[in-house]
VOGU-3710 file (C-alpha; in Angstrom, 3 decimals, decimal comma):
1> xxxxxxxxxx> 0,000/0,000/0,000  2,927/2,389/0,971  4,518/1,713/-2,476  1,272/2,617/-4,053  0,682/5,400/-2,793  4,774/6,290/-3,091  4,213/5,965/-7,122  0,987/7,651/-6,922  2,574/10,736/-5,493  4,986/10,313/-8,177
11> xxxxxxxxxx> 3,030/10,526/-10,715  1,307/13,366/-9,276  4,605/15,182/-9,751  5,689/14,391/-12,842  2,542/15,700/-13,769  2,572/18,918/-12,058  6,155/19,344/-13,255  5,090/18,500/-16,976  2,216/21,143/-16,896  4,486/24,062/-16,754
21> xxxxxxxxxx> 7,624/21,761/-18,500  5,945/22,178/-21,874  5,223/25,443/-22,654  8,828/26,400/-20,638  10,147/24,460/-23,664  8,415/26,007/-26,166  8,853/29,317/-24,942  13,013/28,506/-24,940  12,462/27,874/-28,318  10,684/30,710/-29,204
31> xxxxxxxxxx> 13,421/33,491/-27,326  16,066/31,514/-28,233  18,440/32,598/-31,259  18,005/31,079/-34,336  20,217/27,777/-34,481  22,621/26,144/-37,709  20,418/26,071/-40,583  17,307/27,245/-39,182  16,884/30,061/-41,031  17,848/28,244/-44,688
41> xxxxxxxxxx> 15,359/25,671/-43,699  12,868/28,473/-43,249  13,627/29,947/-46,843  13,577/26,761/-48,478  9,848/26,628/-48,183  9,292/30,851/-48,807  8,989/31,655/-44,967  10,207/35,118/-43,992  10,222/34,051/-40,549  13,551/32,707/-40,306
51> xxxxxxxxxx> 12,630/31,094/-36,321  9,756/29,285/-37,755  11,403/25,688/-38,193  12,425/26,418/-34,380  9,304/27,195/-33,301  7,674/23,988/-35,200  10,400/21,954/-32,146  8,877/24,316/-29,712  5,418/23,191/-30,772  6,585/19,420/-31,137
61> xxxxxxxxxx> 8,327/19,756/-27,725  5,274/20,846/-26,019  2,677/18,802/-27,428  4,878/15,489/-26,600  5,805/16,806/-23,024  1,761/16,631/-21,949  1,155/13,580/-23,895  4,020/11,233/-22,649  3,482/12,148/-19,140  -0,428/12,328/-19,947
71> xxxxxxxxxx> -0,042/16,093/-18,218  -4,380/16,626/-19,610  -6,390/14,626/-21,352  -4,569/13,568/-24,736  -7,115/14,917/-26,977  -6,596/18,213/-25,138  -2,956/18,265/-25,441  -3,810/17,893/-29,219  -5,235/20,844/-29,646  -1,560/22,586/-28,427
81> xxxxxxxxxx> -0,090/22,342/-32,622  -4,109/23,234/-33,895  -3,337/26,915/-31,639  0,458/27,339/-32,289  0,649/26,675/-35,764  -2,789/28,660/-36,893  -1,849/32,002/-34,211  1,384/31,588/-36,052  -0,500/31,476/-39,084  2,076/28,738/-40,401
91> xxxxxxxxxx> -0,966/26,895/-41,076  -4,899/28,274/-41,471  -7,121/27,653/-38,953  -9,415/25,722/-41,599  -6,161/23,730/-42,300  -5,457/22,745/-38,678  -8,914/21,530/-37,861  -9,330/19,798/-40,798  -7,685/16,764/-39,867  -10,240/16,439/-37,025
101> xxxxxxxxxx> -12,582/15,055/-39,817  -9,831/12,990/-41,741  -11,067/9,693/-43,252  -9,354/8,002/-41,051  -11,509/9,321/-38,026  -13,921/7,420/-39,356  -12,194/3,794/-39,638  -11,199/4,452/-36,178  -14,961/5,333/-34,938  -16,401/2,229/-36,618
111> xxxxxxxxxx> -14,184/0,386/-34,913  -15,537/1,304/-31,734  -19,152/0,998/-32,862  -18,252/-2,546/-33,574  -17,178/-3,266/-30,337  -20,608/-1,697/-29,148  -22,509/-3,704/-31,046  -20,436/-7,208/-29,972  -21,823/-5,898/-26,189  -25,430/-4,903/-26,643
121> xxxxxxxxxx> -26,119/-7,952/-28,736  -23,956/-10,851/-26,589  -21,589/-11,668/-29,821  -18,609/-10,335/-27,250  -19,160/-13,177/-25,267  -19,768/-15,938/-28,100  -16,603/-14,620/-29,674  -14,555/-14,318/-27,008  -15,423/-17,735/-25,988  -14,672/-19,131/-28,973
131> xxxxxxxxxx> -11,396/-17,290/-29,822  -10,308/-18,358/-26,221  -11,270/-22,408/-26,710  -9,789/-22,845/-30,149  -6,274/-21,661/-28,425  -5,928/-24,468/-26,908  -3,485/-22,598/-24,587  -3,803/-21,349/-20,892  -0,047/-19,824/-21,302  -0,811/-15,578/-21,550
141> xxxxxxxxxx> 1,559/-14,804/-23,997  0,892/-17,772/-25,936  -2,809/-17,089/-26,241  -2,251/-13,218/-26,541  -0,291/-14,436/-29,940  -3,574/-16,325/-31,398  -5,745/-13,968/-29,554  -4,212/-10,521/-30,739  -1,358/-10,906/-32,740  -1,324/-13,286/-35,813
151> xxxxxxxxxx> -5,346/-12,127/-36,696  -4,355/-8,266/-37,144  -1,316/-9,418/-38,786  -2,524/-11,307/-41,231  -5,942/-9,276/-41,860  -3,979/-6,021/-43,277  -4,533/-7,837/-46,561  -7,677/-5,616/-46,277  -5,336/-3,220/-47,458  -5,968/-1,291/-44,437
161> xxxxxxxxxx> -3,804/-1,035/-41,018  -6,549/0,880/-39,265  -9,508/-1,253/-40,615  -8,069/-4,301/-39,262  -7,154/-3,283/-36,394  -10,944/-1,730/-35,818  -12,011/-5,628/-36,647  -9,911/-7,328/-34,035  -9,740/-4,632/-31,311  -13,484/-5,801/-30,501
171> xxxxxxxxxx> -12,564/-9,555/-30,218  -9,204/-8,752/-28,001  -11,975/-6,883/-26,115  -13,726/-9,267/-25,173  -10,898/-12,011/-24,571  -10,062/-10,032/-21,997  -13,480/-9,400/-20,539  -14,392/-13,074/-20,551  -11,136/-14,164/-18,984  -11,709/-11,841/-16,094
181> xxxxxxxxxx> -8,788/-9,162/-17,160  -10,290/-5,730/-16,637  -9,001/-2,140/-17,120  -5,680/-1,662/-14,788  -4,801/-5,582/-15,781  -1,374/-5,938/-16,643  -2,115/-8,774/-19,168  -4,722/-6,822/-20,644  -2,442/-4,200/-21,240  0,052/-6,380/-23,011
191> xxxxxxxxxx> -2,605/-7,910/-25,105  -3,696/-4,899/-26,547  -0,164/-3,093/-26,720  0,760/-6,915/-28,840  -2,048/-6,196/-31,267  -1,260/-2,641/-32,127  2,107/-3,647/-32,547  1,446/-6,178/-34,595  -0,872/-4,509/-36,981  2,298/-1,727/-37,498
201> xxxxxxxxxx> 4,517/-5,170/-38,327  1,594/-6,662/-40,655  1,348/-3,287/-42,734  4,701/-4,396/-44,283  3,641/-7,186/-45,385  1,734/-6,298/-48,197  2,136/-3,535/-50,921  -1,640/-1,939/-50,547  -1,146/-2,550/-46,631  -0,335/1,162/-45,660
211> xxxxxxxxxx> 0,250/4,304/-47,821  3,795/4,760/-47,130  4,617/1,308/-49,035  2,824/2,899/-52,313  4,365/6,290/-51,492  7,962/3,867/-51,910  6,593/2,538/-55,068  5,649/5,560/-56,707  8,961/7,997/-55,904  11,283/4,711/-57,161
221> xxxxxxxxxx> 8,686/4,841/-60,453  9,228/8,386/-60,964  12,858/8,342/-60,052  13,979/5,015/-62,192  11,070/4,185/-63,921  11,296/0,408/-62,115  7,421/-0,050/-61,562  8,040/-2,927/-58,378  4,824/-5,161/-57,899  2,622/-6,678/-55,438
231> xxxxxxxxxx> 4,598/-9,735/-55,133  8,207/-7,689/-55,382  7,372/-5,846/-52,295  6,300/-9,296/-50,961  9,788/-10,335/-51,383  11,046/-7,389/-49,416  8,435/-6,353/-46,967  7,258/-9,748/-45,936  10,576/-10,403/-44,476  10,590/-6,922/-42,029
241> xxxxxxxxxx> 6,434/-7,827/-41,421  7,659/-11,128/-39,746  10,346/-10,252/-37,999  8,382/-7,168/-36,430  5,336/-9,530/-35,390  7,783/-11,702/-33,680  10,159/-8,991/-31,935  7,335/-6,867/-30,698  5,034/-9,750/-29,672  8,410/-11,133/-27,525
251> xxxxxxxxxx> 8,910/-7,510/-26,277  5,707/-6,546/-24,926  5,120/-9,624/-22,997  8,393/-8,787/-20,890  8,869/-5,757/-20,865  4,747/-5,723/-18,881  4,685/-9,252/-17,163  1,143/-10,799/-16,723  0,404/-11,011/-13,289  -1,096/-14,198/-13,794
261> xxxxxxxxxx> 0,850/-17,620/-14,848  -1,885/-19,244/-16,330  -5,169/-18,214/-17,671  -8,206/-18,809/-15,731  -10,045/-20,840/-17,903  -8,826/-23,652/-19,434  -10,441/-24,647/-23,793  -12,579/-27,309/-22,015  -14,258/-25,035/-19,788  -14,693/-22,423/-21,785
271> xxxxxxxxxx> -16,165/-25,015/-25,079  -18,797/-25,961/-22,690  -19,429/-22,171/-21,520  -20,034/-22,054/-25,297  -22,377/-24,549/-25,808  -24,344/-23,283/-22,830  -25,574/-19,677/-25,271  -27,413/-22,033/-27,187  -27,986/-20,758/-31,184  -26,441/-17,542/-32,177
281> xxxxxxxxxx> -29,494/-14,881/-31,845  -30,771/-12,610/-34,918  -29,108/-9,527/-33,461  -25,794/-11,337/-33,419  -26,196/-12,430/-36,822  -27,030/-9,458/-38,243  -23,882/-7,551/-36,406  -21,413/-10,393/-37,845  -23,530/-9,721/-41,272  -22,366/-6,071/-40,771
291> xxxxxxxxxx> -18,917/-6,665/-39,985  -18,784/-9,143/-42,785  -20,315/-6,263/-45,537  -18,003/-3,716/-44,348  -14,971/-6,369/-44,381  -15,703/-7,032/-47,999  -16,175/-3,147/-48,587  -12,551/-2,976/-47,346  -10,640/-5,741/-49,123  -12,398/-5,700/-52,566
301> xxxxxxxxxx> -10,768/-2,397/-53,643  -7,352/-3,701/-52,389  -8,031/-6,502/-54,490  -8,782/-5,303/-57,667  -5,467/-2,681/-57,108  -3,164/-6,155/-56,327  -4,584/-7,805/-59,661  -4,180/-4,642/-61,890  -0,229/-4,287/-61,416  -0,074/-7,626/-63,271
311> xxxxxxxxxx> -2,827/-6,886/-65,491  -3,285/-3,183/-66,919  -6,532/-3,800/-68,256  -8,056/-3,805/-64,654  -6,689/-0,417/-64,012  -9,703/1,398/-64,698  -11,936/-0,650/-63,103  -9,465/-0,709/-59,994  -9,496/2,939/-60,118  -13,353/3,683/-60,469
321> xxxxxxxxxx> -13,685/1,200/-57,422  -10,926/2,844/-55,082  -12,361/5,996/-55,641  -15,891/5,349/-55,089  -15,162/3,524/-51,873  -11,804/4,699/-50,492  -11,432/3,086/-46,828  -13,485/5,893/-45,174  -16,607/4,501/-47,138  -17,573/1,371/-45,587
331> xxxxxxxxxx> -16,814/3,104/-42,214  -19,170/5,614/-42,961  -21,985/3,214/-44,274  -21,383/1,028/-41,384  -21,607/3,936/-39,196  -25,166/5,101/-41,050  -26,552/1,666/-40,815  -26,128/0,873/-37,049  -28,780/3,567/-36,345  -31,232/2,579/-38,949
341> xxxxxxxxxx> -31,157/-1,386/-38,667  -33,714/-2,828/-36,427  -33,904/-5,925/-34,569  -36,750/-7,038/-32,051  -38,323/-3,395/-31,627  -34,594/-2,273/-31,094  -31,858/-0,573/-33,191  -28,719/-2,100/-33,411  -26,812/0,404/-31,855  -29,283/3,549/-30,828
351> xxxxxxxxxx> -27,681/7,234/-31,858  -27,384/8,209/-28,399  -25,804/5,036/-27,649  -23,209/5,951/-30,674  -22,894/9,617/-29,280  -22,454/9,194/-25,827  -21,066/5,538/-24,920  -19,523/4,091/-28,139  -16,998/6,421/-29,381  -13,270/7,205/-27,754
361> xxxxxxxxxx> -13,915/11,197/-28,302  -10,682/11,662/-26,142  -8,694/9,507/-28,856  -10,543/11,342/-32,080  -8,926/14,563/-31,134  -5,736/12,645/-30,198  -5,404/11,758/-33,552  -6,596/14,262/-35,729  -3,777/16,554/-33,335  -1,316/14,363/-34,580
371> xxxxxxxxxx> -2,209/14,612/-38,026  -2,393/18,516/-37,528  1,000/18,307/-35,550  2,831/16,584/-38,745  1,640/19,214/-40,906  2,427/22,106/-39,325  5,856/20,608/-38,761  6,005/20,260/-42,889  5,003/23,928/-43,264  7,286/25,687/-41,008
381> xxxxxxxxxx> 10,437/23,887/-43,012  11,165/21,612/-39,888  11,580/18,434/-42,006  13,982/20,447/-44,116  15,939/21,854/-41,105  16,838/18,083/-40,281  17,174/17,000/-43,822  20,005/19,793/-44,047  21,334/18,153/-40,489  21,538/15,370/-42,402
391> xxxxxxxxxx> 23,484/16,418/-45,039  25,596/17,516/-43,276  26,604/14,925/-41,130  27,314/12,438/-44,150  29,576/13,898/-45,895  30,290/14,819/-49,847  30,656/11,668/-50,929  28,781/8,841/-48,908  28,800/5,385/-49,718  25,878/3,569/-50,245
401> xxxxxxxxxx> 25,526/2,137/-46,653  25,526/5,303/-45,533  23,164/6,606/-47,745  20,903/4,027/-47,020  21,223/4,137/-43,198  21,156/8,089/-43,658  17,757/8,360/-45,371  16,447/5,519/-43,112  16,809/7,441/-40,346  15,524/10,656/-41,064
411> xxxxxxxxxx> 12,139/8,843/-42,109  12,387/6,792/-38,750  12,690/10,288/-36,545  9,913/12,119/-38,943  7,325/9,692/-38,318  7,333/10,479/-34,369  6,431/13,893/-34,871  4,527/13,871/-37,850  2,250/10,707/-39,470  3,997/7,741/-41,154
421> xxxxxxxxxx> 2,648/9,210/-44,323  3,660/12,530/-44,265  6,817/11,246/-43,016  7,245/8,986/-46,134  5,870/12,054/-48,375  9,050/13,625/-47,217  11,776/11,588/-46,656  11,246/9,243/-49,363  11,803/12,195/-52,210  14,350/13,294/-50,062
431> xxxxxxxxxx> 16,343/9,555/-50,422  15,729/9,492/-54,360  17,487/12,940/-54,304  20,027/12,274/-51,858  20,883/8,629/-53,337  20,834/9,767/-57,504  23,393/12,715/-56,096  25,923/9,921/-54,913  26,190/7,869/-57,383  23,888/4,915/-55,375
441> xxxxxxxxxx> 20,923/3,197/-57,137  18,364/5,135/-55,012  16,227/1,560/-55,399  17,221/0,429/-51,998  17,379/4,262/-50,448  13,850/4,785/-50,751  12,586/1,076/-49,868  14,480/1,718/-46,751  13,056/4,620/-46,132  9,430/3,717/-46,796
451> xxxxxxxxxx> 9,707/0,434/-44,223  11,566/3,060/-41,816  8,694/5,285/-41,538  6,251/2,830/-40,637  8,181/1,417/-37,721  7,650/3,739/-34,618  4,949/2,673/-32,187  5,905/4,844/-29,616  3,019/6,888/-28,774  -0,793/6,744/-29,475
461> xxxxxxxxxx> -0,018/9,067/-32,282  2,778/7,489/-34,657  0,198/5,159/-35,852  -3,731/4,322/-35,840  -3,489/0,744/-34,389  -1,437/2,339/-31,564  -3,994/5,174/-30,745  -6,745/2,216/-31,401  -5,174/-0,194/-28,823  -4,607/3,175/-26,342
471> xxxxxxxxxx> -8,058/4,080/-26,819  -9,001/0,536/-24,459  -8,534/2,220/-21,356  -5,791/-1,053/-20,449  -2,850/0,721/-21,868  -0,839/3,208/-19,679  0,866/5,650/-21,538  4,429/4,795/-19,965  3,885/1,060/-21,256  3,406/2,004/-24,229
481> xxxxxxxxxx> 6,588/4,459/-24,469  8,518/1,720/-23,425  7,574/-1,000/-25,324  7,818/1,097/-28,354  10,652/2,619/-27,695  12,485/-0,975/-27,488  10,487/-2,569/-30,180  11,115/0,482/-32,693  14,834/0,551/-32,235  15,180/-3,032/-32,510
491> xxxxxxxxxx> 13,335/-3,297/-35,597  15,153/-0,078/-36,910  18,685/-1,791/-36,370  17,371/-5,088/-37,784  16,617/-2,899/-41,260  19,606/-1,146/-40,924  21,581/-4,353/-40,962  19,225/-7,112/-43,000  17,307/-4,142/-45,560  20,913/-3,562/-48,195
501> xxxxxxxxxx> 21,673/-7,498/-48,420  17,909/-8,206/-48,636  17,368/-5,615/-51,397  20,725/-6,184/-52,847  19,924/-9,603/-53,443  15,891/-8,606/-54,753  17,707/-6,516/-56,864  20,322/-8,982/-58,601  17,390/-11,409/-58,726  15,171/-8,771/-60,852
511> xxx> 18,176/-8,380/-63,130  18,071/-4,493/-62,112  21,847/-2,469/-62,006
//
């Protein structure tokens, strides 16, 4: 109790100390004189305010202070970069709030509806008890693998990160539920730390699986005219997917130790728990029936975009689909038809329910912050103040090692503060530039740099599976720091010494210079 109440107090503090931490940061920044290569950065993108790539790392100082140490509510801290940048008029204020309506807002709020719906109707129970007797497994980490891991991983062959993540989040939910792990639950917290982690790791796996891998794809087009496919990225990707799934998954389950040894309930147990609901009910079908729609509403456009690389023809078709039902579309129709389907005298999910008890608002701001954070960071010439760092620090004449390494890391450290996308937008253009000045086949440059930006998992922000799996309630924000934190720079030093062999050898088997 005394050591409770110790770290309690501690916390207390940190927080106290944060509150006034941030903005003393920002404000150093601000008064402070402009630093090496500030000011170029600044004219680079036609700013006559030669501080304002400093005051972006004021901004990005601040907002981080009050979200690691959780200083207000995170969707408060977000709105820190949405005042800055727009009072700084680096950004509008119709640009800043924008990104509170992003599509991606909405993948991330069906998500929770889902999980709604799995409670109102029972199917959290059904499928929890199912998920939890085909294991087979009482071991925690063991289960959280079949539980969490390997179905997010494997499901980003929706071509979507966030939508499967939204699909299993509601399952993992109610695993945990059903097994007696509730909020504050150290397993719980690894379990749902594992499956954002392994969603990041699974959107390597595939070419359509994130944005950043077709972001790779289209600057090595445009830079070599090499136009890689669905199954070259395979070659490369798949390799990095794995290896993530199985370092993070290994990670999280030490670095936060269940407090329990075994589970509670053992497959046998639970199979006849199973039996005992009797027939799946009409309200449970018709949420699966939902799920199922929207699923298909997901992968079919991915589809048809995997099958046009290797046949042209499909292209238009592809295209006509993709843009008529981006990812944002099923969530959206999903979210319209929860209200307006009826079962028994009852709607499956009622509005108010949707309004008041369904949706993470705290998270929704969280993330469309972030997104607001990354681009105010891109307008104030911050990403080319580092770039120029960069440059710097390698040298006239790097070799291609160096290069490579180079350009991975400055899309590694871009995709804390801003998204993985706008972090790829930049650095990967930045590696084609850097790589065709050296004399290196900028081929492996930019592939390094496009897997690089989707590896941080740090914070609730770097990526939507983590602010998904933060969104639980289970996962403390200094677990999740340090679980990414390891993860990330493992995985980072496993590209840096695997991705130039790998891609050396893809290269010499595709016959390509």
């Amino acid at each position: 109790m005394q050591i409770q109440r110790q770290e309690m107090v501690s916390r207390y503090n940190l927080k106290s100390v944060s509150l006034y931490l941030g903005p003393a940061l920002f404000l150093l920044c601000l008064i402070y004189p402009p630093l090496p290569g500030v000011a170029e950065a600044a004219a680079t993108v036609g700013l006559s305010y030669e501080s304002a790539p400093q005051y972006g790392l004021g901004v990005l100082l601040w907002t981080a202070c009050w979200w690691i140490f959780e200083t207000t509510p995170l969707g408060l801290a977000a709105l820190v970069p949405v005042i800055l940048f727009s009072v700084a008029r680096l950004l509008t204020w119709k640009q800043a709030v924008a990104p509170f309506m992003d599509p991606l807002i909405w993948v991330i709020m069906v998500g929770f509806l889902f999980a709604k719906s799995f409670q109102v109707w029972g199917l959290d129970k059904r499928v929890a008890l199912t998920i939890s007797s085909l294991s087979r497994t009482r071991d925690p980490a063991m289960a959280g693998l079949f539980v969490a891991s390997l179905p997010v991983f494997f499901l980003t062959i929706t071509g979507s990160m966030t939508a499967a993540t939204s699909i299993v989040y509601g399952f993992v939910l109610a695993f945990l539920m059903r097994q007696g792990f509730h909020r504050g639950s150290s397993y719980g917290a690894a379990t749902l730390l594992a499956l954002g982690q392994a969603a990041t790791a699974g959107s390597l796996l595939f070419l359509t699986s994130t944005t950043t891998n077709l972001i790779g794809k289209k600057v090595i087009l445009e830079t070599t005219g090499v136009d890689l496919t669905f199954v070259d990225w395979f070659f490369v990707g798949s390799i990095h997917a794995v290896a993530g799934l199985i370092i993070s998954w290994l990670i999280v389950y030490r670095a936060i130790k269940p407090e329990v040894r075994q589970l509670p309930f053992d497959s046998q147990t639970l199979r006849r728990e199973l039996i005992s609901l009797g027939q799946i009910t009409r309200g449970e079908k018709i949420t699966v029936g939902l799920l199922l729609f929207t699923l298909l509403l997901w992968i079919v456009p991915g589809l048809l975009q995997n099958m046009a690389i290797g046949d042209p023809a499909l292209r238009p078709l592809s295209d006509a689909v993709s843009g008529a039902m981006p990812e944002a579309g099923p969530a959206v129709l999903a979210i319209f038809l929860f209200p307006l389907i009826t079962n028994e005298g009852r709607r499956l999910l009622e509005w108010n329910e949707i309004l008041k008890e369904s949706v993470n608002w705290d998270v929704i701001f969280l993330v469309g912050g972030g997104i607001t954070l990354g681009l105010g960071l891109m307008a104030c010439g911050f990403s080319e103040w580092v770039t120029a760092i960069f440059r710097g620090v390698i040298g006239a004449s790097p070799n291609e090692f160096v290069i490579f390494a180079a350009c991975s890391l400055i899309g590694f450290l871009l995709s804390y503060p801003a998204s993985n996308t706008g972090a790829a937008s930049m650095a990967c253009p930045l590696a084609a530039s850097l790589s065709v000045a050296a004399g290196v086949n900028p081929i492996g440059p930019i592939l390094g740099t496009a897997i690089a930006t989707t590896i941080p998992s740090t914070l609730p922000s770097t990526t939507p599976a983590m602010a998904i799996a933060y969104s639980s309630g289970y996962v403390k924000m200094r677990d999740m720091v340090k679980v990414g934190l390891i993860s990330d720079i493992i995985r980072f030093a496993l590209l840096i010494l695997l991705g130039p062999p790998i891609i050396d050898w893809f290269l010499a088997f595709k016959g390509i210079a």
